[in-house]
Structures are given as C-alpha cells and as structure tokens.
C-alpha positions in Angstrom: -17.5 8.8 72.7 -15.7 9.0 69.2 -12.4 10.3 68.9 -11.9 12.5 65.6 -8.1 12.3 65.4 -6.2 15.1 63.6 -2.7 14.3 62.2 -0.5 16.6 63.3 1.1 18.3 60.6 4.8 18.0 61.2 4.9 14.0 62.3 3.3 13.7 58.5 6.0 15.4 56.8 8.1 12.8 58.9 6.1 9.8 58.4 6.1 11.3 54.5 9.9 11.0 54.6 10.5 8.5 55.7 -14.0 -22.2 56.3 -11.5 -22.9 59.6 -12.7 -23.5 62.5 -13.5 -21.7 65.4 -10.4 -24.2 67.3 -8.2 -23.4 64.7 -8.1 -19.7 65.2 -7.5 -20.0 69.2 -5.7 -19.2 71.2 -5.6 -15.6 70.1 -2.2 -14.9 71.6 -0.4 -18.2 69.5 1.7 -15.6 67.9 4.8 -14.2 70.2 4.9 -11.1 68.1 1.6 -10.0 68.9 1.2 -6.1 70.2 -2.0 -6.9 72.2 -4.7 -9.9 72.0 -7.4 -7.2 70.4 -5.1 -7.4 67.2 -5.2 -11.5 66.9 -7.1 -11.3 64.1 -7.1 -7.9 61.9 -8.7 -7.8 59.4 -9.2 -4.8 56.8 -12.4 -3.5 55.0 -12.2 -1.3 52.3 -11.7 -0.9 48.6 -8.8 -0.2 45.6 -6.9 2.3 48.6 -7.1 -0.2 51.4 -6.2 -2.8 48.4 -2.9 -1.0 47.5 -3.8 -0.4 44.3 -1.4 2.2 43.1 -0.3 4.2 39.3 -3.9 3.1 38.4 -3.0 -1.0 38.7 -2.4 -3.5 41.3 0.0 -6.5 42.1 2.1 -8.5 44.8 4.8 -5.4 45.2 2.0 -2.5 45.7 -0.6 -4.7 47.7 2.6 -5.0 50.3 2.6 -1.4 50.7 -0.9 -1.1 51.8 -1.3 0.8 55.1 -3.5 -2.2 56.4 -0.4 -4.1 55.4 2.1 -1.7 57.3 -0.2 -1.6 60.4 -0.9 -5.2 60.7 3.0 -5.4 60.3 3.5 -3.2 63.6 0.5 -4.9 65.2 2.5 -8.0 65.3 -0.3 -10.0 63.9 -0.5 -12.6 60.9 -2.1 -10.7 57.8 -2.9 -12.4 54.7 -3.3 -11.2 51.2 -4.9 -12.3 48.0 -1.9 -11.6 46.5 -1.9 -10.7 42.1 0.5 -11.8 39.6 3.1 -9.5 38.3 2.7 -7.7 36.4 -0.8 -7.1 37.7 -4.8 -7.0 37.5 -4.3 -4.5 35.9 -0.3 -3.2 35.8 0.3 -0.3 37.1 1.6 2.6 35.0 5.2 3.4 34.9 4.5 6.7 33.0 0.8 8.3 32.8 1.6 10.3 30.0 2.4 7.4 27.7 0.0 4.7 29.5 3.2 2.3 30.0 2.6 -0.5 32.2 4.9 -2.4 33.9 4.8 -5.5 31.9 2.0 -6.9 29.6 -0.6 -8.9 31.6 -1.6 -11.3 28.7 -4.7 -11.5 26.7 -7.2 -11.0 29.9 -5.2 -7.8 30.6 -4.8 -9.4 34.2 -2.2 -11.7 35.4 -4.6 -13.3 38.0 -3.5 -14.5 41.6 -0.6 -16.5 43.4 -1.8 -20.0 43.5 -2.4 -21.1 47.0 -4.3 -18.6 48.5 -5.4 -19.2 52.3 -9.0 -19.1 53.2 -8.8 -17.2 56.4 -7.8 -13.3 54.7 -6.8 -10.3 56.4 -6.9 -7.6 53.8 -10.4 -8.3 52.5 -10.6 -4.9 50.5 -11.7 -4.7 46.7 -10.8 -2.2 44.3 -13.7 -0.3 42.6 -16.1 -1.3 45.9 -18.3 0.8 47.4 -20.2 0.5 50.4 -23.1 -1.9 49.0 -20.2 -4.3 48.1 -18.8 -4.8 51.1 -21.7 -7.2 52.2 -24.0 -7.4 49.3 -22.0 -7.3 45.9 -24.0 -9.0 43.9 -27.6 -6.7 44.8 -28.6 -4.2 43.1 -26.7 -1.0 42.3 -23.2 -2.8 43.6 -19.7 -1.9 41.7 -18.5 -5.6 41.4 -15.8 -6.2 39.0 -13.2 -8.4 38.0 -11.2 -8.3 41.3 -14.3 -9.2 43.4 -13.8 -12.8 41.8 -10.0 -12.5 41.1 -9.1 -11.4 45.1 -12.1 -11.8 47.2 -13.0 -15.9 45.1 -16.5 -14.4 44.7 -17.6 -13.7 48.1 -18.7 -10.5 49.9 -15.9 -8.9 52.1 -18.1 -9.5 55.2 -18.1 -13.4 53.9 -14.3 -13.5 53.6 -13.7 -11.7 57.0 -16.2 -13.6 58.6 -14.1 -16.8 58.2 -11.3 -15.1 59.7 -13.7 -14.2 62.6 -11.9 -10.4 63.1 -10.9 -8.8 66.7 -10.4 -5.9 65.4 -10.8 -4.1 62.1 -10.1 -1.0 59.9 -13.1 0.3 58.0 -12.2 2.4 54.8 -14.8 2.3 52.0 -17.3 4.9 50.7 -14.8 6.6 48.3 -16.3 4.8 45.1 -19.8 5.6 46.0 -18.7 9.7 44.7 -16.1 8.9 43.0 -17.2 6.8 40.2 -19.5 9.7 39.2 -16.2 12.0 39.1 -14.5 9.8 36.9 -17.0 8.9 34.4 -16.0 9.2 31.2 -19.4 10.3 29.9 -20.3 13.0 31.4 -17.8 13.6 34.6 -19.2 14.6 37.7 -22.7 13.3 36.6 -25.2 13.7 39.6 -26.8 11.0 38.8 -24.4 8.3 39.3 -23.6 10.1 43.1 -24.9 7.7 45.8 -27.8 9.8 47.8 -27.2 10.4 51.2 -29.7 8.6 52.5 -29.1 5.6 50.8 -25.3 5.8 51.3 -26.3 6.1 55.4 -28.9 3.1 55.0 -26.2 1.0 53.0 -23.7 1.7 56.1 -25.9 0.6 58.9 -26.5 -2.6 57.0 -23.2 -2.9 56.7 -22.2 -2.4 59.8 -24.7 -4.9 61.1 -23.3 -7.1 59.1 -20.0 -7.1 60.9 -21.9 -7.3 64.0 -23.0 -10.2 62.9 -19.4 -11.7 62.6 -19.8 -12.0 66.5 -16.2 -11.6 67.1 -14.9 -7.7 66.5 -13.7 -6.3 69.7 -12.8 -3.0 68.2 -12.1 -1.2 65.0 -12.1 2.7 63.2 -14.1 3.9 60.7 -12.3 6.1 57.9 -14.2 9.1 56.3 -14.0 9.7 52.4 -12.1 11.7 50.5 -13.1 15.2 48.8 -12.4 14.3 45.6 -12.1 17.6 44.3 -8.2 17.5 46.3 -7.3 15.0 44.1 -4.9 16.5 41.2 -6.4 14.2 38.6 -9.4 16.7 38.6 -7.1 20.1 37.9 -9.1 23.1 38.8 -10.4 25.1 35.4 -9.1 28.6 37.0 -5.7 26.6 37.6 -5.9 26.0 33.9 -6.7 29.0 32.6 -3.3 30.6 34.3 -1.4 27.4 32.5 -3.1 29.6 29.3 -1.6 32.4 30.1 1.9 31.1 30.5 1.7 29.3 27.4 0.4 32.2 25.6 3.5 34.1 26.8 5.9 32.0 25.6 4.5 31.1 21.8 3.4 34.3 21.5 2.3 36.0 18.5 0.5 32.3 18.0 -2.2 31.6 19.7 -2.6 27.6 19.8 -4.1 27.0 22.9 -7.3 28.3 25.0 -9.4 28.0 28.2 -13.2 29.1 27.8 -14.1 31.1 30.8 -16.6 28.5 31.5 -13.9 26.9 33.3 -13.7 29.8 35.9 -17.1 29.3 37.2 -17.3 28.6 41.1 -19.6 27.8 44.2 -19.3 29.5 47.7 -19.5 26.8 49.8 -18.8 28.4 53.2 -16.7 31.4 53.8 -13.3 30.1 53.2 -14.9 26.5 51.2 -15.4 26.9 47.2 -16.0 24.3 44.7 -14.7 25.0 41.0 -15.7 23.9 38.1 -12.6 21.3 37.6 -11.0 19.6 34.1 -10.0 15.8 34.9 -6.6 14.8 33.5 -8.1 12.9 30.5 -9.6 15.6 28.9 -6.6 18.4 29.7 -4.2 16.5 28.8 -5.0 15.0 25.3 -6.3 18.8 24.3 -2.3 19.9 25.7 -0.7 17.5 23.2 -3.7 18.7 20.6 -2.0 22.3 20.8 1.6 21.2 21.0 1.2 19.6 17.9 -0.1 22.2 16.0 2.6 24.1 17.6 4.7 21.8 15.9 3.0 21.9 13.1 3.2 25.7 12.3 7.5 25.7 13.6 7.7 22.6 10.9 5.9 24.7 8.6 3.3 22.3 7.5 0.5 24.7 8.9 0.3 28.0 7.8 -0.5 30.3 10.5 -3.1 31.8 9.1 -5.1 28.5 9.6 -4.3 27.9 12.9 -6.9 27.0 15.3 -6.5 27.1 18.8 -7.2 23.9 20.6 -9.9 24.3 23.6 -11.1 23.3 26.8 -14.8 24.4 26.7 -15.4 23.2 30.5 -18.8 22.1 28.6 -21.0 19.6 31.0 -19.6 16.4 29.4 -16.1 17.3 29.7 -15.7 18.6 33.1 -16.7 18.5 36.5 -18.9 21.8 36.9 -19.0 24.2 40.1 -22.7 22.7 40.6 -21.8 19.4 40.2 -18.5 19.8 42.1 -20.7 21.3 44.9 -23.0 18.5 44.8 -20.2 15.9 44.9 -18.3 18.1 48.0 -22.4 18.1 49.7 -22.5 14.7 49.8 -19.1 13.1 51.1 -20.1 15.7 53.7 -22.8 14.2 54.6 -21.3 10.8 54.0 -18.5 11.5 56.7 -21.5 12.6 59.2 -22.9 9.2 58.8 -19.3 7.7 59.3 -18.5 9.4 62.0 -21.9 8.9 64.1 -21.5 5.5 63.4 -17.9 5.1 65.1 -19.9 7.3 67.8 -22.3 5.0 68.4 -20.3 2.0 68.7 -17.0 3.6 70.2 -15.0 3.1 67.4 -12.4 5.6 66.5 -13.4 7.6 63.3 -10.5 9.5 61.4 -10.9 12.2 58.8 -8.1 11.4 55.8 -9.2 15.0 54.9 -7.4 16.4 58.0 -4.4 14.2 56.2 -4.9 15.6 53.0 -5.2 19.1 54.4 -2.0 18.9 56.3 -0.4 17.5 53.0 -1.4 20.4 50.9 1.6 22.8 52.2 4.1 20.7 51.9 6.6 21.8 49.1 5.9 18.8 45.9 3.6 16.9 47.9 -0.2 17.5 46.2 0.7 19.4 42.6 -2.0 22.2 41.6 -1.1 21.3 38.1 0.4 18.1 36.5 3.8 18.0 35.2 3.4 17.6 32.0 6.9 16.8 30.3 8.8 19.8 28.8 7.3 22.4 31.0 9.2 24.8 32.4 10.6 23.2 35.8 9.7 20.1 35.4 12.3 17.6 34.8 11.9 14.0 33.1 11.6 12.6 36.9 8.6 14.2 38.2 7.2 13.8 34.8 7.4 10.0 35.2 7.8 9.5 39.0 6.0 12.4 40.2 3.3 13.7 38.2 1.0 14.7 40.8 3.2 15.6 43.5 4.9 12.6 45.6 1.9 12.1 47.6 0.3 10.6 45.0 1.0 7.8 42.9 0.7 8.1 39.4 -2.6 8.0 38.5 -3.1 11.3 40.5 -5.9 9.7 42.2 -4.7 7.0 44.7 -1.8 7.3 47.8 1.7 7.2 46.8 3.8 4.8 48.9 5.2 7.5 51.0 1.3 8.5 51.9 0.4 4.7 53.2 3.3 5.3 55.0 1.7 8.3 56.7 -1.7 6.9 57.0 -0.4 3.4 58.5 1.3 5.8 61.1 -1.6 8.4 61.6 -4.2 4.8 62.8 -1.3 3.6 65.3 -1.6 7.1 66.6 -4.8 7.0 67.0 -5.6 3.0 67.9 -3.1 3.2 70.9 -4.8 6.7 72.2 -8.4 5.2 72.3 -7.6 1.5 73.4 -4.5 2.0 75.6 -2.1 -0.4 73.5 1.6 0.2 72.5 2.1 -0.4 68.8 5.4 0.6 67.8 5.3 3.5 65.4 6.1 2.6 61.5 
C-alpha cells in the first residue's frame, strides 16, 4: 500500500532555514559510509529540478545542490554527476530583470562538461525531459535538447541508469509534459501542446517497465508534478490588476499603465480550488518597463501628456494563460498525479505530493511572492530584486527550487524513505 506523505509544515520552515560490469559493482556494501545496502546504488530520474538547474541555467555549483545530490549525500552512497562547465549550459541568471548571467558561456552559449566523466551515473536527470524522454528520447513527441547529449552522452536515462544497475531510485519527471505548454512563448497555456492524460499514463507504464527491466531496483518513490499555476513566474491577472491600482495612486492624475478586465476572468474548480486567468513574467514585466518609461518620458518632458497612452496588459489568448486553459492545465497534472500515485501503489513505492510542499510553503512570510519584486517598488529593496524575486523559495527564474527548497525536499524523501523501508538516514 502507497504511502502519500505530507510534509509537516513547521519541519519545512526548518529544513527552509536552514558499460561496468556486473563484478565491478559488487559487493553492494564496499562503501563503509553506506546507510543501508538498498541505497548501494541510487540512482535519480527526473528532469531540469532533479538536474539542479537553478535562475533558469545549470553548472557544477547548482547541480551540487540538487536534492538527489543532498539525499544520496545522507544515504551514504557514491553519486555521480555529469557535471557542466562554469559558467554553464546555460548560466544561470544573476539578475532576471536584466538577463545577467554569471559569465559568458562562449559562442555555443554552453560551456559543455568536466572532462572525464564516469560511465556508471547517479543523477541521470535531464533538463527540459518529460516523461517520453526518460526511456525513449529520440521517439516521437520527446523534448530532447542539448543537454540530453551534453549530460546524459546521448543515451536515454533508463540506458544511463541501467549501467549503473540501481537499488533504489527517486522518480521525479512529468513536470515538462504541462509545463512546456505554460511557458510557450506563442501562445502561453496552449492546450494543444498539454500532454493528454491518457497518453501521459501510457508513457508512464512504459516507463516504468522500463526500469523493471533494469532487473536490479529494490525500491524507489515516485514524485507527483507540480501545479504550475503556484509558480510566481505565471502572476495571477487579478494580482495584477491591484498592482494597477497602486500605481495609479501614486502617478496619479497620469494614467500610464492598465490591466484589461479580461485578466480577472476565473474557473471554479471545486469549492475552495479556482484557476485564474494568469500573466507570465515575460509579458508583465516588459509592458511594466513600457509604462515606466513613458512615465519618464512625460516627468522629462519629452511627452506631452496629452499624448500619453497607457501601456496594457490585454490578458488576450496569446499573451496569457486564460482561466480555461489554466483549468485545463490544473485538470490534467490532476490526473497526471492519479496515474503517479497508483503506480507507486501498485509496486509499493512511496509516492509524494511536492504540492503538499508547495502548499505548506505558501504561508510562510517571503517564501512564494504573489507578485514579483520588481526594482523600485515600494518595499522592495535592491536584494530581493536580485536575490529574491520570487520569494526565497524560488530561484530566480520564478519557476524552479531555490537552494533552500532542495534543502527541504532532500529532507521531506528521508522522512518519508526511512518511514516505508525501516532505514535510519540521518536527517540533512
């Protein structure tokens, strides 16, 4: 019987705070740090979360802070890494507002990886993967990328782990198969580019039989995927139209900046569940600066009043994420978790819910931020501007974990792996 864990609220804030041969890889209990034989050989599924990726790039520094990296750390077990090249594939940001990386990658805008990469991985995970890529990324329909060569040498995570020969694995992947329909540029949210249910549940018994086939897994959990509509990068319209209003108040009698009530449209999902039509960060911030600088402009007195126009976020179908396509995007990570979770069911694996995470993050003073902190609003300082945009739960690109959020996760699966299989890994 599956064990849905739920993080307890208060131990997150403080987690917050704070081709080998078979003969080679025996015996399993080599290593004198090792918590328990099921963890001789962990390795980790997944894709750019389970990678590290962080501030919208990757490299050596933020693939260390993985939570597969922190848990195989208190497991005791080795854990290798494909690790990048500062300063990445790609950098990651050191300001979102001003797309600074951390250094300049070179002409192929990747830095590529360490030289001397072992065979025999333990972090496996991809960024941009989905669930087809985990043991098929070259089929039809799959999300390979750059990184599938650069990290996994070309080969299918179940290829790469199967050479490792796993006792025991984490499972975190099905993010990319919503969220790459959110964060189209196109036409955000498009329904079109959501993996169905059905196939999404198809796709995950394949690959799950595909690690079956691996012949060695002893034990594992099964993650569920996020509700992307929590992630700040896609900032609620009606949270938006308040900004207006506060804006309005303070550059009053001008009138330089709107929301179209579009923006306030909504679907009741359940009684206390609603999905809003939501503006990602690329489109509300650019049309921000657009009315700051004819702000400017008018103060400056190169733009007479009388000719202002305000700048506007219309909410229109290929600018935001709709209530009806939010909905549809909220239906079918739904149903995606159902599939997850009857899967760790099935083969008594533990399944975890990073929602209950999320949910239990949401409270916390500065952790998840209802509206970005755009520099030079009132209250926000030029550190959470460039450290914090989102809220310190989240790294800068308002979309993947912050360090402090691995942290909690990597500490959340001990929890749980030592309540299902009776082991004693040292909390983080």
């Amino acid at each position: 019987m599956t064990r849905k864990l739920l993080i307890a609220p208060l131990a997150l804030v403080v987690a917050l705070a704070a081709c080998v041969s078979d003969e080679s890889l025996n015996p399993p209990t080599a290593n004198p740090d090792l918590v328990d034989e099921l963890f001789a050989r962990y390795v980790a599924f997944g894709n750019s979360i389970t990678a590290g990726f962080q501030s919208g790039g990757i490299n050596d520094s933020v693939q260390a802070l993985s939570y597969a990296n922190l848990l195989a750390e208190q497991m005791g077990t080795e854990f290798e890494i494909p690790l990048l090249n500062k300063p990445g594939c790609p950098p990651p940001y050191t300001n979102i507002f001003t797309l600074t990386p951390v250094g300049d990658p070179g002409p192929l805008g990747c830095a590529l990886r360490h030289p001397g990469i072992p065979e025999r991985l333990g972090l496996v995970a991809i960024p941009g993967a989905a669930v087809l890529d985990i043991y098929d990324p070259l089929g039809a329909g799959n999300r390979s990328n750059t990184l599938t060569t650069v990290m996994g040498g070309g080969r299918s995570q179940v290829e790469n782990a199967a050479i490792s020969k796993p006792t025991f694995v984490t499972v975190w992947i099905g993010n990319n198969d919503a969220l790459g329909a959110a964060t189209d540029g196109a036409n955000p949210g498009d329904p079109a580019k959501v993996t169905p249910p059905a196939t999404f549940a198809a796709r995950y018994t394949a690959m799950l039989d595909s690690l079956d086939a691996i012949g060695s897994i002893q034990g594992g959990v099964l993650m569920g995927v996020v509700q992307v509509g929590v992630a700040p990068y896609f900032t609620q319209g009606r949270v938006w139209k308040g900004f207006e209003l506060q804006f309005d108040a303070l550059t009053a009698p001008l009138n330089v900046f709107d929301v179209a009530n579009a923006c306030l449209t909504f679907t009741a999902l359940t009684a206390t569940d609603t999905a809003w039509t939501s503006v990602p960060f690329p489109v509300g911030g650019p049309t921000l600066s657009l009315a700051n600088a004819k702000l400017d402009s008018v103060l400056g007195g190169l733009l007479n009043p009388a000719n202002l126009v305000p700048a506007v976020i219309t909410c229109a179908d290929d600018k935001a994420i709709t209530n009806t396509e939010m909905a549809n995007l909220v239906g079918a990570i739904t149903q995606y978790n159902a599939t997850i979770e009857a899967a760790a069911a099935d083969l008594d694996w533990i399944y975890v819910d990073p929602n209950d995470l999320l949910a239990s993050l949401v409270p916390v003073a500065g952790a998840i931020l209802s509206f970005p902190a755009f520099p030079g609003l009132p209250g926000v300082t030029p550190e959470m501007s460039q450290n914090t945009p989102f809220g310190f739960a989240l790294s800068r690109d308002g979309i993947h974990p912050s360090t402090s959020t691995h942290q909690a996760v990597a500490a959340a699966l001990v929890q749980a792996i030592n309540a299902k299989y009776g082991t004693s890994i040292p909390a983080p």
